[in-house]
N, CA, C and O atoms as a GROMACS GRO file, in nm:
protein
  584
    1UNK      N    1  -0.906  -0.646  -0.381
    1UNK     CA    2  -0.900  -0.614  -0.239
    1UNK      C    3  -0.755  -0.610  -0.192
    1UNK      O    4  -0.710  -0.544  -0.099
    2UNK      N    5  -0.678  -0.707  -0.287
    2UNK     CA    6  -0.541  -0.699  -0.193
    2UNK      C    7  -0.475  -0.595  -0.285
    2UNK      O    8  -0.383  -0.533  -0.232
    3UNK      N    9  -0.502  -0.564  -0.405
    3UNK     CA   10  -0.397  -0.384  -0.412
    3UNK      C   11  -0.491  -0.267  -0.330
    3UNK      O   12  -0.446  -0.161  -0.287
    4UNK      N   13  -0.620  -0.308  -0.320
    4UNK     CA   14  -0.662  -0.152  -0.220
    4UNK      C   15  -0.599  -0.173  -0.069
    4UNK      O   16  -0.634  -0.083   0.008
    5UNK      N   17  -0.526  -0.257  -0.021
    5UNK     CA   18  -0.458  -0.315   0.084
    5UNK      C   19  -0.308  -0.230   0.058
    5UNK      O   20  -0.241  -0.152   0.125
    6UNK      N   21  -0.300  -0.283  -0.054
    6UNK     CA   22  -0.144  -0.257  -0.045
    6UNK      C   23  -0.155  -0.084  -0.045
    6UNK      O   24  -0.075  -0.019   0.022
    7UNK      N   25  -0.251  -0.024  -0.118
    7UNK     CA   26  -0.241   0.092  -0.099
    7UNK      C   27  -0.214   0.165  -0.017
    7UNK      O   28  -0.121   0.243  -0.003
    8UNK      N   29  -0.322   0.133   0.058
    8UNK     CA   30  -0.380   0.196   0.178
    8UNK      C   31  -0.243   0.198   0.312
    8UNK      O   32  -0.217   0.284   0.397
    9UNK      N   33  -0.162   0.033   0.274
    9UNK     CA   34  -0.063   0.074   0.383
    9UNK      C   35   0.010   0.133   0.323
    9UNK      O   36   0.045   0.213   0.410
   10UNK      N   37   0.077   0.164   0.220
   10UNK     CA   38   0.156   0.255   0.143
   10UNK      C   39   0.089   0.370   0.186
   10UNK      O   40   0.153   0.425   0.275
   11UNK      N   41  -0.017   0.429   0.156
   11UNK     CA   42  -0.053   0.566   0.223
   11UNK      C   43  -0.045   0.581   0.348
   11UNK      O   44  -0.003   0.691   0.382
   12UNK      N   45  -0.066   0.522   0.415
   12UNK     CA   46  -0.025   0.508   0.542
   12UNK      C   47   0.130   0.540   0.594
   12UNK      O   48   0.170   0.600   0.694
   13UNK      N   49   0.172   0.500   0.526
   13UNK     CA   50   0.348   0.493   0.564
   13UNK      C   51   0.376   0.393   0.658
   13UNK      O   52   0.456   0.404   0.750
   14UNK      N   53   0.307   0.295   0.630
   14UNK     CA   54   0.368   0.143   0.720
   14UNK      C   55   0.509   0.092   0.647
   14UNK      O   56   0.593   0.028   0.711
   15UNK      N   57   0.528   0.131   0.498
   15UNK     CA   58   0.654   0.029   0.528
   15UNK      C   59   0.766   0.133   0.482
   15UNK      O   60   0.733   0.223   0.405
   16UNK      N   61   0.882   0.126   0.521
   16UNK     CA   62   0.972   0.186   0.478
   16UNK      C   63   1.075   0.109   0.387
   16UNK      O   64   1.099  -0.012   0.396
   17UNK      N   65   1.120   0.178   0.318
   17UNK     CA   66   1.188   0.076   0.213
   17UNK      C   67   1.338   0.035   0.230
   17UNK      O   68   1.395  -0.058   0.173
   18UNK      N   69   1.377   0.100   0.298
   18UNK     CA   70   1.518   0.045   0.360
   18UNK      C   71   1.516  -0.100   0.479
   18UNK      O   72   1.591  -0.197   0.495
   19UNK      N   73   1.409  -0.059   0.537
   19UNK     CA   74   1.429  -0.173   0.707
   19UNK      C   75   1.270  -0.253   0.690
   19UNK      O   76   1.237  -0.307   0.796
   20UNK      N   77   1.176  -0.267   0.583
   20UNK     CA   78   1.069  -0.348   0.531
   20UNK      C   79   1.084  -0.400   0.432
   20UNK      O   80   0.972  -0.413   0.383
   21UNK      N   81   1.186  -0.457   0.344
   21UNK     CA   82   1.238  -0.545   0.241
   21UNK      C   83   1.369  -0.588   0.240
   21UNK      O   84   1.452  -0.510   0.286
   22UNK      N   85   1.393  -0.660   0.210
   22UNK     CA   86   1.503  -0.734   0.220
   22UNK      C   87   1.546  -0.779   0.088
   22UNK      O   88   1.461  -0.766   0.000
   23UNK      N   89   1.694  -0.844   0.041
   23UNK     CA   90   1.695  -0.892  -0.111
   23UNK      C   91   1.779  -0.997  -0.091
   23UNK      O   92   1.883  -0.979  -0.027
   24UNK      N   93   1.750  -1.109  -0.137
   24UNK     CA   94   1.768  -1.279  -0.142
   24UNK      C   95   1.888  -1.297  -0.177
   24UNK      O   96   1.920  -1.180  -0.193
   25UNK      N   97   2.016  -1.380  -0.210
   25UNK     CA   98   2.124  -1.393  -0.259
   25UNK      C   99   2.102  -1.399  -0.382
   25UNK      O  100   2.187  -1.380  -0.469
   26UNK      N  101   1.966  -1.432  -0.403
   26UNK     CA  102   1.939  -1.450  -0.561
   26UNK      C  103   1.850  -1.368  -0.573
   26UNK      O  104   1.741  -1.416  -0.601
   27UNK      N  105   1.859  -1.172  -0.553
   27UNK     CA  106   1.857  -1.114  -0.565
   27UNK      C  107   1.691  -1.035  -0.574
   27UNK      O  108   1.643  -0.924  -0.599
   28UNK      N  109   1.645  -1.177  -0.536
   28UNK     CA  110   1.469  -1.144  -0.513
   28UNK      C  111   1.447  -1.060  -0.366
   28UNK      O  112   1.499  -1.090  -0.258
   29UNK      N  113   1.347  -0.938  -0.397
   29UNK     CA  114   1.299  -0.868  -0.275
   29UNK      C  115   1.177  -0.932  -0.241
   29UNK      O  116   1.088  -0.971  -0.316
   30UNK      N  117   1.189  -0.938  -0.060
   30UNK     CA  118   1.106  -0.994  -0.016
   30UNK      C  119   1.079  -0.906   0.144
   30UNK      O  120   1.148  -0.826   0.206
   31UNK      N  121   0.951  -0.965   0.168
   31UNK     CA  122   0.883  -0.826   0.279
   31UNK      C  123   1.000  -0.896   0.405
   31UNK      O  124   1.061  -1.002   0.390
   32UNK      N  125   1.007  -0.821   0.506
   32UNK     CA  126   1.017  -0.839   0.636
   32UNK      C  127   0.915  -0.871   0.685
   32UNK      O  128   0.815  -0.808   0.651
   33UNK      N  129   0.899  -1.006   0.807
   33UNK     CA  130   0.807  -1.049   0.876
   33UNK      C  131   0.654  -0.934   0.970
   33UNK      O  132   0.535  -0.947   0.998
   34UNK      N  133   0.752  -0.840   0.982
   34UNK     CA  134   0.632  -0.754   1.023
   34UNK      C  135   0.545  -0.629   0.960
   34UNK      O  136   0.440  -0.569   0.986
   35UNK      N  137   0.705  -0.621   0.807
   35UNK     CA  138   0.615  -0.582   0.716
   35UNK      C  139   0.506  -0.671   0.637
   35UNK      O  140   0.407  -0.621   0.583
   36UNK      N  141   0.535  -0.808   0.638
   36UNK     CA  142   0.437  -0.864   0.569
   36UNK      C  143   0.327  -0.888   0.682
   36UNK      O  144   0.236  -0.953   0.629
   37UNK      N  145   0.299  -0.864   0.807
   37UNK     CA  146   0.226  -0.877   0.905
   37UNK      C  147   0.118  -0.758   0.891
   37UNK      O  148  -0.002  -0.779   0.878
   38UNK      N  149   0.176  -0.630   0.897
   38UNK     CA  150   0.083  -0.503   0.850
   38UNK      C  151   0.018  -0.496   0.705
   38UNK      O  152  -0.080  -0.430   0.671
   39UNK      N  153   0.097  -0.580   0.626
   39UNK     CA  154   0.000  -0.620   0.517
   39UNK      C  155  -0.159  -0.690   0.494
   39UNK      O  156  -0.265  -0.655   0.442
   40UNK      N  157  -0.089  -0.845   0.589
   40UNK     CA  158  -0.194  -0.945   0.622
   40UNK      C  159  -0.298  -0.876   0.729
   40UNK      O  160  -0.409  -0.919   0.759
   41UNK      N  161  -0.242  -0.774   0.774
   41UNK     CA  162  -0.406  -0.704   0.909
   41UNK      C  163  -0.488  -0.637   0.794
   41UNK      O  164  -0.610  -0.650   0.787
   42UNK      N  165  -0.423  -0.574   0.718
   42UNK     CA  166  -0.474  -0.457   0.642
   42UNK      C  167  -0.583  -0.533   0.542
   42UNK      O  168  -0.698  -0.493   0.527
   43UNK      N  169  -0.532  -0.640   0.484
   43UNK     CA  170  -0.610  -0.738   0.402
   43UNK      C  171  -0.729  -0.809   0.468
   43UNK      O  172  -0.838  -0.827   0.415
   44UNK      N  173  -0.696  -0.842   0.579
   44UNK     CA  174  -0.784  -0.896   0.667
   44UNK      C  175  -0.895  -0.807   0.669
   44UNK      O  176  -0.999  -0.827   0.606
   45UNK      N  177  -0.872  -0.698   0.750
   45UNK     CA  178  -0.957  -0.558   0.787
   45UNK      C  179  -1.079  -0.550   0.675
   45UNK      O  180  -1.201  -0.542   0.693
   46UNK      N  181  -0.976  -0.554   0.511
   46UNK     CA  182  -1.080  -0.475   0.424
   46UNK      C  183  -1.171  -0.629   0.366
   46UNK      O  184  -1.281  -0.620   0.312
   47UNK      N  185  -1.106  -0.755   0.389
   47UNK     CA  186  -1.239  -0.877   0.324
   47UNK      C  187  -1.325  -0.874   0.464
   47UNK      O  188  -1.428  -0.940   0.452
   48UNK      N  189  -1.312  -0.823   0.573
   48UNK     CA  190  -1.425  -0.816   0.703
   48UNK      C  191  -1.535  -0.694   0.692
   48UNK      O  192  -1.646  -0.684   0.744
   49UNK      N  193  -1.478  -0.625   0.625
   49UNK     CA  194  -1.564  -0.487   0.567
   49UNK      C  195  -1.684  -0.537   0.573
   49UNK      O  196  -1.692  -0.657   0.545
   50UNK      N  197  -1.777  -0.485   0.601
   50UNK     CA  198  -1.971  -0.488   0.549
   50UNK      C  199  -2.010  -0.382   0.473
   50UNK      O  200  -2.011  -0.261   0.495
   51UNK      N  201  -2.049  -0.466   0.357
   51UNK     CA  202  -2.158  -0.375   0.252
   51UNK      C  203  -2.268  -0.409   0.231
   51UNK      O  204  -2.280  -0.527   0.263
   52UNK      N  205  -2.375  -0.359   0.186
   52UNK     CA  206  -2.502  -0.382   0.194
   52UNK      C  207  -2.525  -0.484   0.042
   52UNK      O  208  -2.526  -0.414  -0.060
   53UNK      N  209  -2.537  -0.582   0.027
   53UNK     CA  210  -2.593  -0.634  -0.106
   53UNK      C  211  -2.709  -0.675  -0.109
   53UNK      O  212  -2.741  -0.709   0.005
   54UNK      N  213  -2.819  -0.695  -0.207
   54UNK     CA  214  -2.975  -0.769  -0.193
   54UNK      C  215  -2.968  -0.777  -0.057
   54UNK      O  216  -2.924  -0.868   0.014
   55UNK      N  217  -3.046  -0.610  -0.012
   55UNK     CA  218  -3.083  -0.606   0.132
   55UNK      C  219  -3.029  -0.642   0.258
   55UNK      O  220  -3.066  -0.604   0.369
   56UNK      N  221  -2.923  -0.732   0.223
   56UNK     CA  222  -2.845  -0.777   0.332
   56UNK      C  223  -2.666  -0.693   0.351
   56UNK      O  224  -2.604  -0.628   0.266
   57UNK      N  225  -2.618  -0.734   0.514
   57UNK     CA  226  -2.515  -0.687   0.512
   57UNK      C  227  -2.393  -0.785   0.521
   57UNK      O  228  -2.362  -0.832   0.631
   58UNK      N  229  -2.337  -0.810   0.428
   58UNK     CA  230  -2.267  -0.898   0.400
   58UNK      C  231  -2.100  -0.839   0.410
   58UNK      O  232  -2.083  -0.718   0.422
   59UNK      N  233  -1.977  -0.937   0.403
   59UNK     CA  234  -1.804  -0.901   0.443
   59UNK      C  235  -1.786  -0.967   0.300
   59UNK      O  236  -1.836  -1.068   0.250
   60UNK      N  237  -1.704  -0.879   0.255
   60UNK     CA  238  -1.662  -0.873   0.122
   60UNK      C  239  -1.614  -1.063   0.087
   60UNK      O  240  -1.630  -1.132  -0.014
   61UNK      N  241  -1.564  -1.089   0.194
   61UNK     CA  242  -1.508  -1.238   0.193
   61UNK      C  243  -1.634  -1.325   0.177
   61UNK      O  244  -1.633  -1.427   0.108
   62UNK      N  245  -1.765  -1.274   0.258
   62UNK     CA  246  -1.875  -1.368   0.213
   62UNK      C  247  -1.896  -1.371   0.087
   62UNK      O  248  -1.909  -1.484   0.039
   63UNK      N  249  -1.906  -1.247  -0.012
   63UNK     CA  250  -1.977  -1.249  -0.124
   63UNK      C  251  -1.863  -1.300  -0.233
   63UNK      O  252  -1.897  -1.314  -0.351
   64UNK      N  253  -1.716  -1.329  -0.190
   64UNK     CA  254  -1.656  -1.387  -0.270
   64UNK      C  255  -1.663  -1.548  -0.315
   64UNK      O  256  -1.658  -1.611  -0.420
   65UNK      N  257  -1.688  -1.593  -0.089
   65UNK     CA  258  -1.724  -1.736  -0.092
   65UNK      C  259  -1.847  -1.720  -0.208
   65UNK      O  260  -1.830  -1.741  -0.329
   66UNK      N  261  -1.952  -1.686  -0.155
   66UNK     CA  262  -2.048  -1.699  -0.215
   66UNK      C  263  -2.064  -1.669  -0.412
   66UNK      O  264  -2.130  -1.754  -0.473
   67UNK      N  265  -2.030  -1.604  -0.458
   67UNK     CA  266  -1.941  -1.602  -0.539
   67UNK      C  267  -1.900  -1.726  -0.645
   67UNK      O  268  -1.943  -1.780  -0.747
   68UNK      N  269  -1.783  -1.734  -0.547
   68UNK     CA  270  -1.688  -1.887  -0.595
   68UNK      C  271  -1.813  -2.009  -0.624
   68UNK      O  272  -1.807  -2.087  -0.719
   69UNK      N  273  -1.914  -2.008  -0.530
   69UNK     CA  274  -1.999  -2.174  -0.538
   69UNK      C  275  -2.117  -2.135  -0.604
   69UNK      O  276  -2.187  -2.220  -0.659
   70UNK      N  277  -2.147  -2.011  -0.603
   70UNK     CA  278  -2.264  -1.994  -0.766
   70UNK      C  279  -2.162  -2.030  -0.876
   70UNK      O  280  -2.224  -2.099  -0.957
   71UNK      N  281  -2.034  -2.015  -0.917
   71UNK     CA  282  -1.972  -2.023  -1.015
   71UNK      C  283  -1.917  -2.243  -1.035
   71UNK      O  284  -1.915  -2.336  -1.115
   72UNK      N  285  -1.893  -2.212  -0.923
   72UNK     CA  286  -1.907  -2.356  -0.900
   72UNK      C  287  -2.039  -2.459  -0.945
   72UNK      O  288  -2.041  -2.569  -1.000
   73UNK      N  289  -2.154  -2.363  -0.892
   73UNK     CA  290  -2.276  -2.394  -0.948
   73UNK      C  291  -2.310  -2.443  -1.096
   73UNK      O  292  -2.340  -2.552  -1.146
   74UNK      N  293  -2.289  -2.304  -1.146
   74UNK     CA  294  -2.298  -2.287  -1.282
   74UNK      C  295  -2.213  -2.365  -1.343
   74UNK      O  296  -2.248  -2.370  -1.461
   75UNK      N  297  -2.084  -2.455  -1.318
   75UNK     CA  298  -1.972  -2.540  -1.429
   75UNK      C  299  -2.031  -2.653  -1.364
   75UNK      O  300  -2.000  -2.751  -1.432
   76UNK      N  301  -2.092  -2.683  -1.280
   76UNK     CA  302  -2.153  -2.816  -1.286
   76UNK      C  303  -2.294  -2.852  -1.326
   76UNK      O  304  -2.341  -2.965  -1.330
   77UNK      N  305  -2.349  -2.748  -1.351
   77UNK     CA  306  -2.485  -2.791  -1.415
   77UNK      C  307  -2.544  -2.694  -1.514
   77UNK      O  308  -2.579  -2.577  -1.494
   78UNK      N  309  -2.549  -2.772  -1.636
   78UNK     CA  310  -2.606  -2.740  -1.759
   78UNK      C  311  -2.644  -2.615  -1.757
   78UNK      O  312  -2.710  -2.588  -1.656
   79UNK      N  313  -2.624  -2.507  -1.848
   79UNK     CA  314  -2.770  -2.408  -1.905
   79UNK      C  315  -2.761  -2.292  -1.743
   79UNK      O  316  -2.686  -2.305  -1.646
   80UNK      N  317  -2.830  -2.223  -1.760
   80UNK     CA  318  -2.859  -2.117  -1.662
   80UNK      C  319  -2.757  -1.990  -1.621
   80UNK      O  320  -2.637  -2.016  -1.618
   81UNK      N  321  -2.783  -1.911  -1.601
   81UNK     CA  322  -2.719  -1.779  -1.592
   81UNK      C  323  -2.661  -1.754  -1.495
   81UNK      O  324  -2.720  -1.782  -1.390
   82UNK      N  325  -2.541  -1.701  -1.487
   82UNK     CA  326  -2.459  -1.655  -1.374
   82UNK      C  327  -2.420  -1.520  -1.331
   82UNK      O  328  -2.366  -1.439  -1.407
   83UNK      N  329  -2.444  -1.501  -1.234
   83UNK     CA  330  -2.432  -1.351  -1.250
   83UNK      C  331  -2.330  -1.273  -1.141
   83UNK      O  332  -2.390  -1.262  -1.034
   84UNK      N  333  -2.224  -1.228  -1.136
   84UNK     CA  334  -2.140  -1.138  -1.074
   84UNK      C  335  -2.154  -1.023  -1.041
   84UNK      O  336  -2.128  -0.939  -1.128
   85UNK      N  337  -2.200  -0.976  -0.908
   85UNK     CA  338  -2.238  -0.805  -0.884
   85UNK      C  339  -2.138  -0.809  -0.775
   85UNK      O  340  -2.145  -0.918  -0.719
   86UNK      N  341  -2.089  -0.766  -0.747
   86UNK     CA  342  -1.984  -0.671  -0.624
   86UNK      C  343  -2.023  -0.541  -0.618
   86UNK      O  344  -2.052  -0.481  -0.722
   87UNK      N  345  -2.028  -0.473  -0.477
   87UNK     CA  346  -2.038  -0.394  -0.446
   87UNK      C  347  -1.896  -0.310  -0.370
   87UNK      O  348  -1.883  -0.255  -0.260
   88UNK      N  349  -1.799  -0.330  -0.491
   88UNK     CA  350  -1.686  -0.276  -0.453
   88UNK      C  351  -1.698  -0.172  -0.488
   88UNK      O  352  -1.757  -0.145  -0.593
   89UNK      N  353  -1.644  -0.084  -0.408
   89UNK     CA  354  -1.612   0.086  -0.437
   89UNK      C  355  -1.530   0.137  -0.335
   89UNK      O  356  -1.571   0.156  -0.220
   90UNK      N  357  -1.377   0.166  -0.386
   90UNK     CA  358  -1.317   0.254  -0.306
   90UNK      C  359  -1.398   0.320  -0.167
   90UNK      O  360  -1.385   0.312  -0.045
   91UNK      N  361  -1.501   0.400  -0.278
   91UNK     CA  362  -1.517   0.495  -0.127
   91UNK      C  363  -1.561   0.434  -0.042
   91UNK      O  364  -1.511   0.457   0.068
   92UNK      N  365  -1.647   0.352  -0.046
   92UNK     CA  366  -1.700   0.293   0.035
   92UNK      C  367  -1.653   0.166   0.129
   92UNK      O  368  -1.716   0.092   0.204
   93UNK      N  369  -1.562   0.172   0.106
   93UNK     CA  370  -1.462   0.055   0.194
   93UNK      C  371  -1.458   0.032   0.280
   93UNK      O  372  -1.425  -0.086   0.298
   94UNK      N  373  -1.486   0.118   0.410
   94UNK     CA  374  -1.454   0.172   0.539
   94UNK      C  375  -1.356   0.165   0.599
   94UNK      O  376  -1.346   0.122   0.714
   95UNK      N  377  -1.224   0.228   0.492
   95UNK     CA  378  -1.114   0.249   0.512
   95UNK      C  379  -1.059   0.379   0.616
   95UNK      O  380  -1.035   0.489   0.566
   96UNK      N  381  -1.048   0.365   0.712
   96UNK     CA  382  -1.026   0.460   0.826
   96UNK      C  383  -0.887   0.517   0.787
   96UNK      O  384  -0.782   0.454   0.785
   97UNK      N  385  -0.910   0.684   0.748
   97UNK     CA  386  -0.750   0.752   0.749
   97UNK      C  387  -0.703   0.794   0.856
   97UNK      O  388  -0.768   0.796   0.960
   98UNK      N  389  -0.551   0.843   0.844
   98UNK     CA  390  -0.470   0.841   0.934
   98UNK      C  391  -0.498   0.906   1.027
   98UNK      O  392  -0.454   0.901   1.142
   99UNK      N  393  -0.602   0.995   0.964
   99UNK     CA  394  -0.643   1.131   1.060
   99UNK      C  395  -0.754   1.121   1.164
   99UNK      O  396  -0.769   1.182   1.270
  100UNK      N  397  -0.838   1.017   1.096
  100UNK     CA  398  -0.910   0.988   1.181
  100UNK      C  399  -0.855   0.916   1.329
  100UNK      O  400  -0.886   0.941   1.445
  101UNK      N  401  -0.743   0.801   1.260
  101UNK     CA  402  -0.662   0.758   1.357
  101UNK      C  403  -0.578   0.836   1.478
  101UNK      O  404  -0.574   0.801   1.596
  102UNK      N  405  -0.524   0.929   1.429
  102UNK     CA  406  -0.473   1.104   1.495
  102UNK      C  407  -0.573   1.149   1.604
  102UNK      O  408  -0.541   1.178   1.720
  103UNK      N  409  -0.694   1.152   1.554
  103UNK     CA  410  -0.821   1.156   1.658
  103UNK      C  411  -0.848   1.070   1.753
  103UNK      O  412  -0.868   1.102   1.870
  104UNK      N  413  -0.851   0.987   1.721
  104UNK     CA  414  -0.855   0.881   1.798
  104UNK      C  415  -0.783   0.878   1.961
  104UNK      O  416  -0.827   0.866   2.075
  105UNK      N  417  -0.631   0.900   1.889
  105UNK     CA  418  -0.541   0.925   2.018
  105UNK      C  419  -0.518   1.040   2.072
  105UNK      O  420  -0.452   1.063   2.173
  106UNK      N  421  -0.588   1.130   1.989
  106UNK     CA  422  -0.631   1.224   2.091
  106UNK      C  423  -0.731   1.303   2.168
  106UNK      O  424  -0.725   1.413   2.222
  107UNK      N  425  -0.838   1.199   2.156
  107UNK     CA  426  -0.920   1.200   2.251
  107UNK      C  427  -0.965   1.190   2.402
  107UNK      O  428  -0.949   1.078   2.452
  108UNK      N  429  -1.000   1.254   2.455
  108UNK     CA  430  -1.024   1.256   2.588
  108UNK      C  431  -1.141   1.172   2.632
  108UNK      O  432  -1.230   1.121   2.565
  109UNK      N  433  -1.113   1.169   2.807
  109UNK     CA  434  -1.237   1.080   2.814
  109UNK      C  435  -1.384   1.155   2.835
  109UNK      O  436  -1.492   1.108   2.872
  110UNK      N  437  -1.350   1.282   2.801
  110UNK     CA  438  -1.432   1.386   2.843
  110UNK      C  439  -1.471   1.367   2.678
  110UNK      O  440  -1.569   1.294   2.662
  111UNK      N  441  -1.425   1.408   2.582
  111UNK     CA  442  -1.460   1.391   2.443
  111UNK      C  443  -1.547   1.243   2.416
  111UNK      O  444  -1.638   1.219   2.335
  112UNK      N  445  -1.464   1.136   2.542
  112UNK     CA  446  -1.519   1.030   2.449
  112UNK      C  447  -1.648   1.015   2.484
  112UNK      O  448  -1.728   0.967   2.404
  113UNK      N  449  -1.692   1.062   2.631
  113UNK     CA  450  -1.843   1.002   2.648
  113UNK      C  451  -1.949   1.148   2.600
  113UNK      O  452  -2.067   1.128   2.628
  114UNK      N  453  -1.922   1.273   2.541
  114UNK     CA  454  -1.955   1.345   2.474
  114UNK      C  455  -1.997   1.264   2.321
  114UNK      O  456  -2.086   1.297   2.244
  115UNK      N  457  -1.917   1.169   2.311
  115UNK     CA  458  -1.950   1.146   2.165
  115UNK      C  459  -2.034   1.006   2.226
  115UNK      O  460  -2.067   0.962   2.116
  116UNK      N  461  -2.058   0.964   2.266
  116UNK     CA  462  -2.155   0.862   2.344
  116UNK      C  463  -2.123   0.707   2.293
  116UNK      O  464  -2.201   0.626   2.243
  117UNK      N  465  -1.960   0.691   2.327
  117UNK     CA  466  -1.837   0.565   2.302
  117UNK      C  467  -1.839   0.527   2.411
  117UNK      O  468  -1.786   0.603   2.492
  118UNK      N  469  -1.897   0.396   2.466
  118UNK     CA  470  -1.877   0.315   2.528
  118UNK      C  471  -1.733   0.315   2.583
  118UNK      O  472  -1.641   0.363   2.518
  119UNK      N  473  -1.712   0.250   2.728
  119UNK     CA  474  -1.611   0.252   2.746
  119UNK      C  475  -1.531   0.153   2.699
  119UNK      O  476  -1.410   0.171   2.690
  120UNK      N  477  -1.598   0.018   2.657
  120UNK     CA  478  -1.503  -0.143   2.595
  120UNK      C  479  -1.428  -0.057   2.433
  120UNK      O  480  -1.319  -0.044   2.379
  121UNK      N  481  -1.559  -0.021   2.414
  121UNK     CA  482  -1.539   0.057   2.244
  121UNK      C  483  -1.437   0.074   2.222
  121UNK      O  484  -1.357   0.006   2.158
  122UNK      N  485  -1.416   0.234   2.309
  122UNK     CA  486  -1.341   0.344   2.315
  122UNK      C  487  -1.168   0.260   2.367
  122UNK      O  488  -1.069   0.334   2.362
  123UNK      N  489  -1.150   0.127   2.408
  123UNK     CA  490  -1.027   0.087   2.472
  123UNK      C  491  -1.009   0.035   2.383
  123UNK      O  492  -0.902   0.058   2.328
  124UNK      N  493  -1.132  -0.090   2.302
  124UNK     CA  494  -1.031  -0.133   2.178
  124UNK      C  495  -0.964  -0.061   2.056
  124UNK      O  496  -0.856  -0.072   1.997
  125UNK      N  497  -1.098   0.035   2.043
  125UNK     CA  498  -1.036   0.121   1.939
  125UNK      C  499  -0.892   0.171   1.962
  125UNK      O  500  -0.810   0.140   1.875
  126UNK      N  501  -0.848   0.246   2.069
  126UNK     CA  502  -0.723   0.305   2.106
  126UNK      C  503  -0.628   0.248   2.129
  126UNK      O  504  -0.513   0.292   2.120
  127UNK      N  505  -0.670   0.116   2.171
  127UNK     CA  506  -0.534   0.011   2.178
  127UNK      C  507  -0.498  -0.045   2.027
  127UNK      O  508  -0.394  -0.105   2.001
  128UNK      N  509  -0.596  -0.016   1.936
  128UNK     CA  510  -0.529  -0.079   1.779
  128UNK      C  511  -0.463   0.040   1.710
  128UNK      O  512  -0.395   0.036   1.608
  129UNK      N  513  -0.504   0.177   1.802
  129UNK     CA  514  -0.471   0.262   1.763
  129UNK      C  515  -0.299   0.305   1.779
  129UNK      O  516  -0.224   0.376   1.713
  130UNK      N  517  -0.287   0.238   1.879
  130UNK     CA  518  -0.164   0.306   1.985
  130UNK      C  519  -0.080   0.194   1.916
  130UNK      O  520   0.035   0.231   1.891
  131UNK      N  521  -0.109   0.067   1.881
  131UNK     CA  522  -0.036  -0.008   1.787
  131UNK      C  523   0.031  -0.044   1.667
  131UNK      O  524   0.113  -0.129   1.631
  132UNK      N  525  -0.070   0.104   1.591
  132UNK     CA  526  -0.063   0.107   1.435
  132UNK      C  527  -0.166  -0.012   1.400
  132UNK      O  528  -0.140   0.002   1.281
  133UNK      N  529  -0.233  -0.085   1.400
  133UNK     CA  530  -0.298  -0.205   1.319
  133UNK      C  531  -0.442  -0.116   1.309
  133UNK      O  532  -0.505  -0.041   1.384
  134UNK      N  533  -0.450  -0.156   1.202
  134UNK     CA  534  -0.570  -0.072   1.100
  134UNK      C  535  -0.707  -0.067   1.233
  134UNK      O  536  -0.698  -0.148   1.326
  135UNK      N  537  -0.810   0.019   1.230
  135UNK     CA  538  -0.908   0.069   1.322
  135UNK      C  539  -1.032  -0.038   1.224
  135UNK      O  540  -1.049  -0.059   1.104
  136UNK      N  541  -1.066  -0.061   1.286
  136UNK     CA  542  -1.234  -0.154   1.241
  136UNK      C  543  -1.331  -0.106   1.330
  136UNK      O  544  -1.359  -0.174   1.429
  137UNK      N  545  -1.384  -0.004   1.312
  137UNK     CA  546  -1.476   0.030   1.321
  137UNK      C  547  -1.632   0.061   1.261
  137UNK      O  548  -1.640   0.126   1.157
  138UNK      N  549  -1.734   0.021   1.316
  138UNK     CA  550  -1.889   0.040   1.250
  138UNK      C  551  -1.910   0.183   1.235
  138UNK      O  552  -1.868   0.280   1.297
  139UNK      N  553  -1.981   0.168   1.143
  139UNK     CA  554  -2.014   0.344   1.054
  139UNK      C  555  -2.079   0.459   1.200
  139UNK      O  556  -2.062   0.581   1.204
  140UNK      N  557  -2.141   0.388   1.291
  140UNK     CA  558  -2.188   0.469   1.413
  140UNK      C  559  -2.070   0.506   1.532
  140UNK      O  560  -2.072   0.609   1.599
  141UNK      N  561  -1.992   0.426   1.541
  141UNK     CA  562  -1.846   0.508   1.580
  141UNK      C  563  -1.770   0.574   1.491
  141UNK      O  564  -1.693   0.668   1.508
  142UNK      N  565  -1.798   0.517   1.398
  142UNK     CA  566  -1.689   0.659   1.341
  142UNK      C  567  -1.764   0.734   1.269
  142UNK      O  568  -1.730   0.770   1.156
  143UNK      N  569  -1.850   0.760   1.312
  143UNK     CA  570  -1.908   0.885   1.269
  143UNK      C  571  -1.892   0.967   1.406
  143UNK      O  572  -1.864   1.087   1.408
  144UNK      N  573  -1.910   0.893   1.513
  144UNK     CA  574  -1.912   0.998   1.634
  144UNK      C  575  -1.786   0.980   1.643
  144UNK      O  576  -1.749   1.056   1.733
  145UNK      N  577  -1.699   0.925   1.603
  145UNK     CA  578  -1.512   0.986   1.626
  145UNK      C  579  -1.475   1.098   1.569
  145UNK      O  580  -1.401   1.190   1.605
  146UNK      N  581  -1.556   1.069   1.443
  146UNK     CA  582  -1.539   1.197   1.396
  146UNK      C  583  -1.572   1.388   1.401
  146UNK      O  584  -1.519   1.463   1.319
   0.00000   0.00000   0.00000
């Protein structure tokens, strides 16, 4: 989760490499505070994700907790099977591109209640928009953003 993070702000063009790293006297590169800030949203964003596992809709961070204490399970008691399924997949991430983001801000309010976006919706979305910090949105807005 945290290189499809790092990707994603790299595709993005969040960091630039001149004025988002810095190099130590002892010659180690290290992020700038607000480049490492657009990192930590971006990471955040994608373990809050929901995917569907055994019928349920679960955030990637649950099924890790959950995860971790079946495994936990399994080294503390004898015998029995453990089993690891993730439902990771790129595509399915609900990684919002730039373009969609592009849309976003340029939407009208005539567009927005055409697409039938609430008005709270439609303000948070555009204010994370107008900020750069990644869009979290449910599959039924952004389908009608789109």
């Amino acid at each position: 989760m945290v290189d499809l993070s790092v990707l994603e702000v790299l595709q993005d063009a969040k960091l630039d490499r001149k004025q988002d790293f810095m190099v130590t006297e002892n010659y180690h590169i290290r992020l700038r505070p607000n480049a490492a800030a657009a990192l930590i949203d971006r990471v955040s964003a994608n373990l809050n994700r929901k995917v569907k596992l055994k019928g349920r809709s679960w955030s990637y961070e649950s099924i890790i907790t959950e995860t971790a204490r079946g495994l936990a399970r399994h080294l503390t008691t004898p015998g029995g099977r453990f089993d690891i399924s993730y439902p990771f997949s790129v595509g399915e991430s609900g990684y919002v591109p730039t373009d969609l983001t592009e849309r976003v801000l340029s939407m009208t309010v005539a567009d927005r209640k055409a697409a039938g976006i609430s008005k709270t919706t439609w303000h948070y979305i555009k204010r994370r928009a107008e900020t750069g910090k990644p869009l979290r949105l449910y599959r039924k807005v952004a389908d009608r953003v789109a």
